[in-house]
C-alpha positions in Angstrom: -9.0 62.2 -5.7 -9.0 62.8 -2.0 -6.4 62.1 -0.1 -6.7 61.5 4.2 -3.6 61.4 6.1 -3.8 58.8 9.2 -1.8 60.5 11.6 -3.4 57.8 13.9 -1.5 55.3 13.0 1.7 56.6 14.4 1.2 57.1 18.0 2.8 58.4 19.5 4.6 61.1 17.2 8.0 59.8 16.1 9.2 62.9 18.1 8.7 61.6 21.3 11.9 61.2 23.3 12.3 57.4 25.0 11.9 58.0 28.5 8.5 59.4 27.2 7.1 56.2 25.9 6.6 54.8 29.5 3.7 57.9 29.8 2.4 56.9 26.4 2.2 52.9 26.8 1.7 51.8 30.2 -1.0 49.7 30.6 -1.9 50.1 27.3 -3.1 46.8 24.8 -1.3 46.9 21.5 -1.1 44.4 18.7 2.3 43.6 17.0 2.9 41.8 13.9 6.4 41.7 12.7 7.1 40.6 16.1 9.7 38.3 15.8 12.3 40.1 13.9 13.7 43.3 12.5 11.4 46.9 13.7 8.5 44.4 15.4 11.0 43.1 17.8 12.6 46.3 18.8 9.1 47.5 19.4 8.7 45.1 21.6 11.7 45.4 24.0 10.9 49.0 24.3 6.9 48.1 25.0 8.4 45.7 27.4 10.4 48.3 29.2 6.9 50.5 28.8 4.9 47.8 30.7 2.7 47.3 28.3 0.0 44.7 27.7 1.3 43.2 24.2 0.2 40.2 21.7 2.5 39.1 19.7 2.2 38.0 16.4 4.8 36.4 14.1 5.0 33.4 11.5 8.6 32.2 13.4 7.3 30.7 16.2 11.1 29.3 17.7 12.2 33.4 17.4 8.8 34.5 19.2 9.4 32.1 21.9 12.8 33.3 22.8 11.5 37.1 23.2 
């Protein structure tokens, strides 16, 4: 059995201090699911604050709107 580790999918590192995330984000396109509620919404505000280019995606439309 071989086993890959996706260190891709966690960009950037967890390690990266806040004020950082601007560097990382800015003008970026990301996807999120989960956007509505919970981790996806928090991940938003601070893409928001990042000025990144985001699509939302979320089954609870009403929620979505009021981001």
């Amino acid at each position: 059995m071989i086993l890959h580790t996706f260190k891709w999918l966690i960009y950037p590192s967890p390690h990266v201090e806040p004020g950082k995330l601007k560097k990382h984000f800015t003008g970026k396109r990301i996807v999120v699911t989960g956007a509505s509620k919970g981790i996806g919404r928090a991940l938003v505000h601070s893409l928001i604050e990042a000025r990144a280019n985001i699509v939302l995606i979320a089954r609870d439309e009403k929620e979505l709107s009021e981001l």
